[in-house]
N, C-alpha and C positions, 0 to 999 in steps of 0.2 A: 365521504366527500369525493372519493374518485383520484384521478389525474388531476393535476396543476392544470393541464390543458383545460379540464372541466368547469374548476373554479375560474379562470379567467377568460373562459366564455362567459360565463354568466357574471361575472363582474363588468364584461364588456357592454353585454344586456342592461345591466341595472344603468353605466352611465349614459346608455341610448336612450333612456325611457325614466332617466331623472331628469325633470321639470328643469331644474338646474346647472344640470350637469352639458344637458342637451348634446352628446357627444355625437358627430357625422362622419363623413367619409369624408365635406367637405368642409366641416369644422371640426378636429381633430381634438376634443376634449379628454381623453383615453390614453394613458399608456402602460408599459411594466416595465419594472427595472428590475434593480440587484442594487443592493443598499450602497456599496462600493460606489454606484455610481452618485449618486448625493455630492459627491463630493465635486463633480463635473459640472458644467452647464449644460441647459438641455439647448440651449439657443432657439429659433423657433419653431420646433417641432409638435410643439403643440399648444392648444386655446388654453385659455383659462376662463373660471376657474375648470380644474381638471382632477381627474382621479387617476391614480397611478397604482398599480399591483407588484405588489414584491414577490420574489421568487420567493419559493418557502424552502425553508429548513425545516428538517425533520428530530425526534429523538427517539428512543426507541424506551417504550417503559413496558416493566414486568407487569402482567395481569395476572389471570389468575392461571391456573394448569392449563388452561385449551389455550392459551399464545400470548402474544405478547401486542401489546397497543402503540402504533406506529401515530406518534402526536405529530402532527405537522403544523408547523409555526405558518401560520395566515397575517399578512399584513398588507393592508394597504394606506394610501394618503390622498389626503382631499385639501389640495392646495389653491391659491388663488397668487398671483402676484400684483404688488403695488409699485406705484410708478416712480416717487421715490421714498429711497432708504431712509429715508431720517422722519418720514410722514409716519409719526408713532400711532395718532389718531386714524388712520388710512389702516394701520396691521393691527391695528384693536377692533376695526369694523372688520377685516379681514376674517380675524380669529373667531369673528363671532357666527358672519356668514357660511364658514368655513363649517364649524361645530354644528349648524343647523342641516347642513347639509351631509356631514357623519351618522346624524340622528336620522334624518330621513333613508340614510341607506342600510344603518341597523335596524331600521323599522322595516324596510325588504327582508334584509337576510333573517330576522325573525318569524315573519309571516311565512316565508319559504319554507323556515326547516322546519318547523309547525306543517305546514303541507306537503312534508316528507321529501320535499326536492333536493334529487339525489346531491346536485353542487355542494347545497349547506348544511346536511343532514343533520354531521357532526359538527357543526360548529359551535365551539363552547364558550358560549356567554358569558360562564363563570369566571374565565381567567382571563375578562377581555380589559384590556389595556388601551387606555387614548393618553399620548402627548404629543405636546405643541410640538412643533418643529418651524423651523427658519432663522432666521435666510437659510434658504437653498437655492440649486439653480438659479436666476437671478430674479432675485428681490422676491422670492415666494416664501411666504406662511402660509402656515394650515394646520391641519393636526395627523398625527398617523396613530392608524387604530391596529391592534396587534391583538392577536388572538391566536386557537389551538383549534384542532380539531381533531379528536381522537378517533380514532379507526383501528376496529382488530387489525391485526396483520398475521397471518400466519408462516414464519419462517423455520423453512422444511430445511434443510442439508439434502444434498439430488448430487451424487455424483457423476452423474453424465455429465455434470455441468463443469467438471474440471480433470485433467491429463489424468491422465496415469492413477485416478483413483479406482477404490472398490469401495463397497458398502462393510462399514466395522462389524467383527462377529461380535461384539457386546451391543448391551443395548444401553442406547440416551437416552436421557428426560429432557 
């Protein structure tokens, strides 16, 4: 899957070039955050409905003897806001435009990594997770879709890379 940078190009892509999404320069349907901020308002920064990209978090899982698999946590959110808060009918139509609109953008990132494109190579399906969210920002629902992408990682020890070290006369596994 590459760079963060990588994945949220091509998730800028996907909401340029979803029917729905219709993301511009001069309707601003697109953003990324950091979960942290959820808890802020975005004021109006941007259109809805909108797609927004999480920064990811990574974990580091053992494979097998040739290195270890750097899983990085992929999440994004496909929100819409309603005009008011108590219109329960208004975030039930929300939830639903909202889902349809998750489905058509997992229907991209599957055809993609099916066509080996680099952004979603690794994107795994298997441990993909969708829940609701809202309120957030003001008066938005939607759902956010969390997912994994595993990618070898190969982590070397490079003493050049730290003071005053030398390479050990034993040898590591």
């Amino acid at each position: 899957m590459g760079r963060l940078k990588d994945f949220n190009t091509y998730m800028l892509e996907v909401a340029t070039n979803t029917k729905s999404i219709k993301h511009s320069e001069q309707e601003k349907h697109y953003f990324r955050f950091n979960m942290m901020e959820l808890a802020k308002s975005m004021g109006s920064r941007v259109e809805f409905p909108a797609i927004g990209v999480e920064t990811s978090d990574f974990t580091l899982k053992a494979g097998d003897d040739d290195g270890i698999f750097l899983d990085r946590g992929i999440g994004f959110i496909i929100i819409n806001q309603v005009q008011q808060p108590d219109d329960f009918d208004a975030i039930e139509t929300i939830y639903d435009d909202c889902l349809e609109i998750v489905m058509d953008v997992l229907g991209k990132i599957h055809k993609d990594k099916n066509c080996e494109r680099p952004e979603v190579y690794n994107f795994d399906f298997d441990g993909l997770n969708i829940q609701p969210i809202g309120p957030v920002f003001t008066n938005c629902y939607g759902w956010r879709v969390e997912s994994g992408s595993k990618e070898p990682s190969h982590i070397q020890y490079d003493a050049s890379k730290f003071e005053n070290e030398t390479e050990p006369d034993y040898k590591y596994k």
